[in-house]
N, C-alpha and C positions, 0 to 999 in steps of 0.2 A: 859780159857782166856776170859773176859770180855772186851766185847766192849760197848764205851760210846757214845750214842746217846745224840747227841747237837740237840733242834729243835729251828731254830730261826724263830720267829714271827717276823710279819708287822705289825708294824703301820700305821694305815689311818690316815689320816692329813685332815681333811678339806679343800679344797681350798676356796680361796675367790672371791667375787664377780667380776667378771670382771671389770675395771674401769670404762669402757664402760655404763654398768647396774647401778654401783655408780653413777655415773654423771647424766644419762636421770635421778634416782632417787630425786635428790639434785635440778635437775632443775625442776621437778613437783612442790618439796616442794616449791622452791622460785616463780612461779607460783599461788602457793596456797596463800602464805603468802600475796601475791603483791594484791591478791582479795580480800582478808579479811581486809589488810588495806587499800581500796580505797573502801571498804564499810562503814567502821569506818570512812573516810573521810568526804565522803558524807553523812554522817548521822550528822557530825558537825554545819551543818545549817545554815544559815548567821545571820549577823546583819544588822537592818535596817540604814540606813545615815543619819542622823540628817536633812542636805541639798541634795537632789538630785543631782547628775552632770552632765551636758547633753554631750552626749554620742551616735553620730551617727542618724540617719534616719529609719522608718519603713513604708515599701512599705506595704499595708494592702487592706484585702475587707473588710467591711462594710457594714451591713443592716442598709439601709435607715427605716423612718418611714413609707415609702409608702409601704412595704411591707403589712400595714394592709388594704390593699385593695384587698387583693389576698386571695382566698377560700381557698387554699391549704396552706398557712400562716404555718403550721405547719411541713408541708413536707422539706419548705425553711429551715426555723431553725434544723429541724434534719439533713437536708444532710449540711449546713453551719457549725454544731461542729462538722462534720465530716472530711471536708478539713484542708489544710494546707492553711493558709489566710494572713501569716506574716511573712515578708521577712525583716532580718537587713543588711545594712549597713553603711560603716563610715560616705558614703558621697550618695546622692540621688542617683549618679553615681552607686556605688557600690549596692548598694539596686537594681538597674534597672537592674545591671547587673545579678543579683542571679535568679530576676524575669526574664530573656530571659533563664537562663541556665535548671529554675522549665519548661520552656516552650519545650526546646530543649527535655528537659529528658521524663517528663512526657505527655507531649502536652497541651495547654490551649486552651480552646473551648468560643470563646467569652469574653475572660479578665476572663474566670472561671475556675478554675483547675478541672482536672479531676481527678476520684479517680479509686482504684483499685478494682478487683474481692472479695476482701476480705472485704475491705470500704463496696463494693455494699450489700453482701451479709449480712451486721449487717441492713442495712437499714429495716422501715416498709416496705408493700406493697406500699403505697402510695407516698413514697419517690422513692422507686425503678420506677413508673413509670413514674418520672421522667428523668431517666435519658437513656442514650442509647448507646451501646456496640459498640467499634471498636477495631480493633488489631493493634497492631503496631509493629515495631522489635527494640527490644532495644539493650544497648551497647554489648553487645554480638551474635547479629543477630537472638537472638532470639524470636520468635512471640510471645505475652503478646495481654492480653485482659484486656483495662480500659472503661469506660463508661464516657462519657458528659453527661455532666447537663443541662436541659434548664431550668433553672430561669429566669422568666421576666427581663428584662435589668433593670427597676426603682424600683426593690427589691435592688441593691444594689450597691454600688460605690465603686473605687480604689483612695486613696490622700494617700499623704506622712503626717506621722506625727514625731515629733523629739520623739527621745528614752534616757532616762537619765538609770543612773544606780542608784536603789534604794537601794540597799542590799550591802554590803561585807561579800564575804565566811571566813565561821570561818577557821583560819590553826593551824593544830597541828605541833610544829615543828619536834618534836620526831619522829612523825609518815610522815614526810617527807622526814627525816635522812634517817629513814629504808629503805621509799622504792628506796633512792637514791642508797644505797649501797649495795639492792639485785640489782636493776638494771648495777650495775658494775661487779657485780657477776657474769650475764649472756654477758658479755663478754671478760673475762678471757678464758687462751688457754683450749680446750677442753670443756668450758662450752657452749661455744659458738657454736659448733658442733650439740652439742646435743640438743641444745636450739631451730639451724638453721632446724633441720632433724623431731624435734616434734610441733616446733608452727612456720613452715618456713613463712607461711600466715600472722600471728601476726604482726613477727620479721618485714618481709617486708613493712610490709603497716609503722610500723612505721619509719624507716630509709625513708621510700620514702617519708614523711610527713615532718621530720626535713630536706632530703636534698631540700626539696620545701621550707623551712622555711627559711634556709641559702640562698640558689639563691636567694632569696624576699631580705634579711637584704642586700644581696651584691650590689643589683641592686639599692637598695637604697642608698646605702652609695655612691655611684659611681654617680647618679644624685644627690645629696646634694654637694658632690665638684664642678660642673659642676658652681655651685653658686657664688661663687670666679670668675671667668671669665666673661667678659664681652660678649657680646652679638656679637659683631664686629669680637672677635675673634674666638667665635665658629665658626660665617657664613664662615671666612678667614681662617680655619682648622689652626689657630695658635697652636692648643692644643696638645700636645702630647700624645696621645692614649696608655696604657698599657695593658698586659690583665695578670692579675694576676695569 
């Protein structure tokens, strides 16, 4: 009597990628691509304006001519393309304002910006002993080391001067499509997970940007009504107050 031996085999199957691993994938890629065309963007160049169109205010320093009285004449001009000298805004107002917050941030020593340990350390010798080290704690309480400048006060002055716009940037539109409709991309269910868990830092800074952007356009819309009403009736709270 014969017996029959059946031997049954397994088959391995591969499994697949996790979704999870698909998705953080697909969002690198759409990462990658969004850089490559916003290099392409920027490499588009502008065009110059036929006509200039004036466009705001510039809070600035300036080296006067009397600077050529001063031995060190050299020292000035090297630590001066060194700073940050040029403040825009819409309205003198706004310009003045940028100029208190460079002052808040960084500190200004005499109407002269100060620069960093990094600035300091491109400097000559002779620039650097110019200038002189203090700590401070910045927005994060952390203690930072910037240095003052003492430049003779009649080396250089602060005026406002008006600002036009000279150029318009080239647009591709193709290449604006794209990166519209990766950026929708990374907010579909799940993309956005993965989007939030690998560039959370990114993502935030810009939603905090646009919700700073919306609160501006609301707040604006909201005093351009106020326009329609007379003046009598604001004082007389005739107005009826909504809050949307």
């Amino acid at each position: 009597m014969f017996t029959k031996l059946i031997v049954k085999t397994k088959t391995w199957q591969l499994k697949p990628k996790h979704i999870k691993e698909i998705r953080e994938k697909n969002v690198r890629r759409i990462w990658k691509r969004r850089s490559e065309i916003w290099k392409e963007m920027r490499g588009l160049g502008y065009i110059e304006l036929k006509k200039p169109i004036r466009h705001g205010w510039f809070k600035e320093i300036i080296i006067t001519h009397k600077v050529e009285r001063y031995k060190n004449k050299a020292a000035i001009l090297e630590i001066y393309d060194k700073i940050e000298k040029i403040f825009w805004g819409r309205t003198k107002e706004e310009a003045q304002k940028k100029w208190l917050h460079q002052t808040s941030k960084h500190l200004i020593y005499k109407d002269f910006p100060t620069i960093s340990k990094r600035q300091f350390n491109k400097l000559s010798f002779k620039a650097q002993y110019m200038c002189t080290p203090f700590y401070y704690k910045n927005e994060c309480k952390k203690l930072k080391l910037r240095f003052y400048i003492r430049i003779p006060k009649g080396a250089y002055r602060i005026k406002y001067t008006r600002a036009y716009i000279t150029h318009s940037k080239r647009i591709d539109p193709i290449l604006e499509s794209e990166d519209a409709l990766l950026g929708q991309q990374l907010v579909k269910s799940g993309y956005y997970e993965a989007n939030e868990k690998r560039y959370q830092w990114r993502w935030k800074h810009y939603w905090d940007r646009s919700k700073q952007r919306k609160e501006k356009l609301k707040i604006k819309k909201n005093l351009k009504q106020l326009t329609i009403y007379s003046v009598e009736d604001l004082i007389n709270e005739h107005i009826l107050w909504e809050i949307n």
